[in-house]
N, C-alpha and C positions, 0 to 999 in steps of 0.2 A: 419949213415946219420944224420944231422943235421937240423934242421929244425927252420926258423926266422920266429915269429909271431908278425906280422907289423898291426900299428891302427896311420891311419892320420887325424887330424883335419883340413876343407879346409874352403875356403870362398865361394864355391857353391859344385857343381856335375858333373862338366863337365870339364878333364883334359885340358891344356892350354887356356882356358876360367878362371878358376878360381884357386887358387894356395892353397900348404900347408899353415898353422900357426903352425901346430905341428905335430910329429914325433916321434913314439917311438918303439925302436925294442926290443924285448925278442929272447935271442935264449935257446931252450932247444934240446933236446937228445931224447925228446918223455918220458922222465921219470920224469926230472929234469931243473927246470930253471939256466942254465951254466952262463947268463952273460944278464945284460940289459942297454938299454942307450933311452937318451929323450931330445931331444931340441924344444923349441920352433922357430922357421920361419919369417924372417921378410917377410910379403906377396906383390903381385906385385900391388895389388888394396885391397881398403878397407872391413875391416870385417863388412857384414850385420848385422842390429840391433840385427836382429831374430837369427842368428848367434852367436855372441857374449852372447846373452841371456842363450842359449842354452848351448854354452861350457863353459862360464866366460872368454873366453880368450878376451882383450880389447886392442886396439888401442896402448893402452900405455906398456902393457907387451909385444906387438912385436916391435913396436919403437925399443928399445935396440937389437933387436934378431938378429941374424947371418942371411945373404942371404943364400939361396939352396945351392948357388956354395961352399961357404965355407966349409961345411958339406959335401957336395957330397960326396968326397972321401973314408970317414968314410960309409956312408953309402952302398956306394957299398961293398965295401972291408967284412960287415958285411952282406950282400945280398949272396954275391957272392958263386957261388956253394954249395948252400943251399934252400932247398925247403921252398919255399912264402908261408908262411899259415897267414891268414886273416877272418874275417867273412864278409861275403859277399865280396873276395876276388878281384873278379877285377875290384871291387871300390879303394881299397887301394894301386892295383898293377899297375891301370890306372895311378894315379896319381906319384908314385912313379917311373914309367917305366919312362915316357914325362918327368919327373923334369931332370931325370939321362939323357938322350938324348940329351935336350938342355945344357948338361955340357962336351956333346961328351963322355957318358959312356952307354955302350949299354947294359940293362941287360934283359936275356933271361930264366929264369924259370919255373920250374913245382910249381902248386900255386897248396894248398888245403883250401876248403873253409869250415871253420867249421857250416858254417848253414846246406851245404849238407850231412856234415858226422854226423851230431847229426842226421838228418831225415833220413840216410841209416843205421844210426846201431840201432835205440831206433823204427822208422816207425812212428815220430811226423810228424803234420803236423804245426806247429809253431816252429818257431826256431828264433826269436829274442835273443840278447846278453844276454840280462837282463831275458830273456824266459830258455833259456840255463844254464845261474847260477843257476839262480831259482833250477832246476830240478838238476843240477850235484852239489849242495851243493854250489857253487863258490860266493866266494865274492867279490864283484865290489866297492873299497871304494869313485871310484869320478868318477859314467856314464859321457861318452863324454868328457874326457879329456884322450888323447893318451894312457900316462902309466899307468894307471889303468884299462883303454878296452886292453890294449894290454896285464897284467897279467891276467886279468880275463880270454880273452882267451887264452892264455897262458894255462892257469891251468885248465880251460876247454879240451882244446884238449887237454893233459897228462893225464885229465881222461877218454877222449873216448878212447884214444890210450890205456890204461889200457885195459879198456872194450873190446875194439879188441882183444888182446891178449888172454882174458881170452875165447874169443866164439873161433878162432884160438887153443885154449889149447899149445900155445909156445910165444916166444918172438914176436915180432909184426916187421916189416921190411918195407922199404919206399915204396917196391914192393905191399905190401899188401894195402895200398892206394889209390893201381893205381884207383881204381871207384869212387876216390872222386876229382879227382885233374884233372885240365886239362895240357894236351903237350904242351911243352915249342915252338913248331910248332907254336899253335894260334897266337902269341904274332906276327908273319908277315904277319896275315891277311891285306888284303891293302883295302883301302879304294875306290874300285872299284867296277864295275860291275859284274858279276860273279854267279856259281852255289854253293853251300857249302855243304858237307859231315857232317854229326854228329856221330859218329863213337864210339860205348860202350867202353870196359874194354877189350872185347875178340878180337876186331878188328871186329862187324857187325856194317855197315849200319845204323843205327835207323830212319834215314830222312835225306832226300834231298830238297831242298829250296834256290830259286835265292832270290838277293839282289841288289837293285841300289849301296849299297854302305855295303860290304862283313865285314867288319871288327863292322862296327856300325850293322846290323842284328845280327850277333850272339852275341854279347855282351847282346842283348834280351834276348835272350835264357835263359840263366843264372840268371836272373831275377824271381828264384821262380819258375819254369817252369820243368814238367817230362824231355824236354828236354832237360834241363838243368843239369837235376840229372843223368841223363844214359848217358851224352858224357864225353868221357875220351881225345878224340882227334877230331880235325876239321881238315880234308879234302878240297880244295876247287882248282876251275877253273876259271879264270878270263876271262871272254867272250865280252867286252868291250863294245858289244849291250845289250839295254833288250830284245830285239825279240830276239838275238839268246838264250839269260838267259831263255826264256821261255821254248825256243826249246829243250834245253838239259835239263831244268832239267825235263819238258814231258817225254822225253827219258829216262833218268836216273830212273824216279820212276817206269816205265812201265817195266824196265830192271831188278833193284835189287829190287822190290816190297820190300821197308824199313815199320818197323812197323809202323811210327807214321806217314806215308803217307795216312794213308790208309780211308780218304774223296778223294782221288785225283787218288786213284786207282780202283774206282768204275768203271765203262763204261760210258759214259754221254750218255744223250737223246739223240738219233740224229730223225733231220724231214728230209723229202725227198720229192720233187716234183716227183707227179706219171702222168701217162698219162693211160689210155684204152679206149676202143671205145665202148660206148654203146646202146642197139640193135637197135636204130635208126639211127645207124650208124656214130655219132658224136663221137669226140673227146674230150674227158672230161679229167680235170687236178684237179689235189686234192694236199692237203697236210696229210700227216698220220706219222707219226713214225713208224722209222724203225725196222727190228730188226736186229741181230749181222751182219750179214753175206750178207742183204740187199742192193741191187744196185738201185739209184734213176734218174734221171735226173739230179738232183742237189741237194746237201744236204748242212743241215744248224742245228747250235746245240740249234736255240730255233724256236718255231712255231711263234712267233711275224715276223723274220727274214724271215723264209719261207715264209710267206703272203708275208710282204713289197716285195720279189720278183719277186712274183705270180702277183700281184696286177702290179707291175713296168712292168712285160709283158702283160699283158694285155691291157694296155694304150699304149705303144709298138706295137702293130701289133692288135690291135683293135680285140680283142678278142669278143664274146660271154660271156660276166660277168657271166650268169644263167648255162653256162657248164663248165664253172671254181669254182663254189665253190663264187666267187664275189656275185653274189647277189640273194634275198631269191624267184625271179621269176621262175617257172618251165618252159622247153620248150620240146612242145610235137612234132614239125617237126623237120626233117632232115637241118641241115642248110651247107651250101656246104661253103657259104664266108667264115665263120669260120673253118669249115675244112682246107681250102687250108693255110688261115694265122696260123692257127695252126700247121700243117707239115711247115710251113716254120721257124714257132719258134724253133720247135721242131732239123730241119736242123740245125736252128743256133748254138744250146746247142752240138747236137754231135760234131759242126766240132769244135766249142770251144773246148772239150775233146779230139780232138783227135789231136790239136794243142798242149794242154798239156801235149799229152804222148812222142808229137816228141821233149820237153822243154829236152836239155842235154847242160849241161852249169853252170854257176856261175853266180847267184843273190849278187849284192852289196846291203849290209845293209847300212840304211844312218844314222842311231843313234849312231854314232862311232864320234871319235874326226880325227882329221886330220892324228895324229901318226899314227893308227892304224886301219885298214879295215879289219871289216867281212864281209865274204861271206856265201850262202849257195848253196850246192852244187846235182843238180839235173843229174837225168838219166832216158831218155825217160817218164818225168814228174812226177818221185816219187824224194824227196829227202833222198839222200843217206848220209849225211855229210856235216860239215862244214871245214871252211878256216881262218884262222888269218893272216896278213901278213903286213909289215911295209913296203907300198907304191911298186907302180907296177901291176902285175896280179900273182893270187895263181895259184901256177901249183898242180901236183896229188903227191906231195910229202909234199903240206902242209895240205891234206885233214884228218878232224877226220872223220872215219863216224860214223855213228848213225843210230839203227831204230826208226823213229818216234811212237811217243806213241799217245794216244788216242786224246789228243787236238791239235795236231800238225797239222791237216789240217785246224780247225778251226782259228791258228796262220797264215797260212800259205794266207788264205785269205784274213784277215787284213792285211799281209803284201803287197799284190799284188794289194788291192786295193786301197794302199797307196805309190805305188812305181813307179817310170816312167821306161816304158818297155825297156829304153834306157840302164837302169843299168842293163839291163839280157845279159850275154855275152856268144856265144855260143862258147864251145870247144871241139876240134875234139881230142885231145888226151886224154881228161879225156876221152872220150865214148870209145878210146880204151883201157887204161887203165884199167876203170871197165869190160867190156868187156873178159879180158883177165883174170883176177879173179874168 
């Protein structure tokens, strides 16, 4: 296997925002430098001062220089079916992917980034280019210009590649890399809504994690990040809502309990409106935290939330404030007004739930664009799954299901109390469907 270790000079940090000035590729064999080449770029917008400072390259040495397009060719042809190695790698492969695309060349690679594989075989936690020489002997004779970051690395990675083989005790092979490199998979992350998988060397899990926009989130990742250093491959589902992106990936973490979830697989607080009647025969309402297996009146996952509720019923049906917990008065009579409008609250809350349980149907999400409607999809008031579908109504053949995970009722009430009841449609063959399951 052959492997091109690619260093681009740009005029910012953010591919089709700001363009190459220079380019230069090394290819070696993991042993040996086979073959290199280096042009300078004429760019599509001006070199920043700080820029230019920085590389030397000026205004007047790209004047003369070749467009991408010209080049392109070569470049691919020198890419192509050969593994991307880079330092800090899909910085160099952003830029070089988007140049080959707007030339109508698509290139799709396994990339290894020598800052992760200096920190997984030596356990540094600096890995700068100039940090890296340093330490593997390497000589850089002109930092931040293309051909000489690209032999430095270059000859950098042929001596970790060494180093590999010798803890290996055999020849070293592309296979053995697999933990430093990410699947040429990533590279059609779409710039969507969605849930995303980060996935080791062995095929587990490591974290699950929604994004407004899937392909800029994990690019984070990669950024210096454990998560970044234990994904070998991205996973991912394109959910076109963020309510549904919360729901699944709820679900998903609650599901494969991934390591690096693990603030989010805690249990959260929950409160719960209580009701008993105490020996003066009143009807008293508290809030308290629940525990696991606890059933409330009404639950809510912060006591702020619980009040404002408590408080909203009581102004509501003119409560007794001193037998709700409202205010710091004690009351030592029987008060009967309050009893009565208390059972009639009380009434209110069960037939609410048990309006809930008879909810069998599909909820439209309205955070979707026109193309594409999510639904989610309920059975006698639990949701069992969702819906994707391009215009129309989703029947039981476009349904995922899902078990909701711990915050998912707490989504589920933001969504309802943000949604017109108009968008809740009830279906009689989904209830046979699950049903028959």
């Amino acid at each position: 296997m052959l492997y091109a270790v690619v260093d681009v000079e740009t005029t910012g940090l953010k591919p089709g925002k700001a363009s190459m000035t220079e380019i230069a590729i090394v290819v070696t064999d993991g042993h040996s430098v086979l073959e290199r080449w280096c042009s300078l770029l004429k760019p599509t917008e001006p070199i920043p001062p700080d820029i230019a400072r920085l590389t030397g390259i000026t205004h007047e040495m790209v004047a003369v220089a070749p467009d991408f397009g010209a080049v392109a060719g070569r470049i691919f042809e020198m890419l192509k079916d050969k593994i991307f190695v880079a330092h800090h790698v899909e910085f160099d492969y952003g830029f070089v992917k988007e140049a080959l695309r707007g030339q109508g060349l698509h290139l799709r690679a396994e990339r290894v980034c020598t800052s992760r594989l200096f920190k997984g075989l030596y356990g540094e936690k600096r890995s700068s280019l100039a940090y890296i020489c340093s330490a593997l002997g390497v000589k850089n004779e002109r930092p931040h210009r293309a051909l000489p970051d690209a032999l430095a690395t270059a000859r950098a990675f042929i001596r970790m590649f060494g180093d590999l083989g010798k803890r290996l005790g055999r020849m070293p092979v592309a296979g053995d890399l697999k933990r430093f490199r990410l699947d040429g998979s990533g590279d059609e992350l779409p710039a969507a809504t969605g849930v995303y998988y980060l996935v080791n060397e062995v095929g587990t899990i490591e974290y699950v994690g929604k994004a407004k926009n899937l392909a800029q989130r994990v690019k984070q990742h990669f950024n210096d990040t454990e998560k970044g250093r234990v994904t070998s491959r991205v996973h991912w589902k394109v959910t076109y809502s963020e309510w549904l992106a919360l729901i699944v990936e709820d679900a998903e973490i609650q599901r494969l309990w991934p390591r690096l979830n693990s603030a989010q697989r805690k249990l959260p607080t929950r409160y719960g409106l209580l009701s008993y009647t105490d020996g003066r025969g009143n009807i008293r309402l508290a809030i308290d935290k629940l525990q696991k297996h606890q059933v409330a009146l009404a639950e809510f996952f912060s006591f702020q939330e619980a009040r404002q509720f408590l408080l909203s019923k009581v102004r509501q049906y003119e409560l007794n404030a001193s037998l709700c917990g409202a205010s710091p008065d004690r009351l030592t009579v029987y008060d009967e007004v309050h009893n009565t409008r208390c059972k009639a609250m009380l009434d209110e809350l069960s037939t609410a739930k048990k309006q809930d349980r008879d909810l069998t149907g599909w909820l439209r999400l309205t955070d979707t664009d026109d193309r594409v409607q999510a639904y989610l999809a309920f059975y006698s008031g639990l949701l069992v799954g969702y819906a994707l579908c391009r215009g129309g109504m989703p029947g039981v053949s476009y349904l995922h299901r899902l078990k909701p995970g711990v915050l998912t009722p707490y989504y589920l009430r933001m969504i309802f109390s943000q949604s017109d009841s108009k968008l809740f449609i009830r279906d009689a063959q989904l209830a046979a469907a699950l049903e028959a399951l």
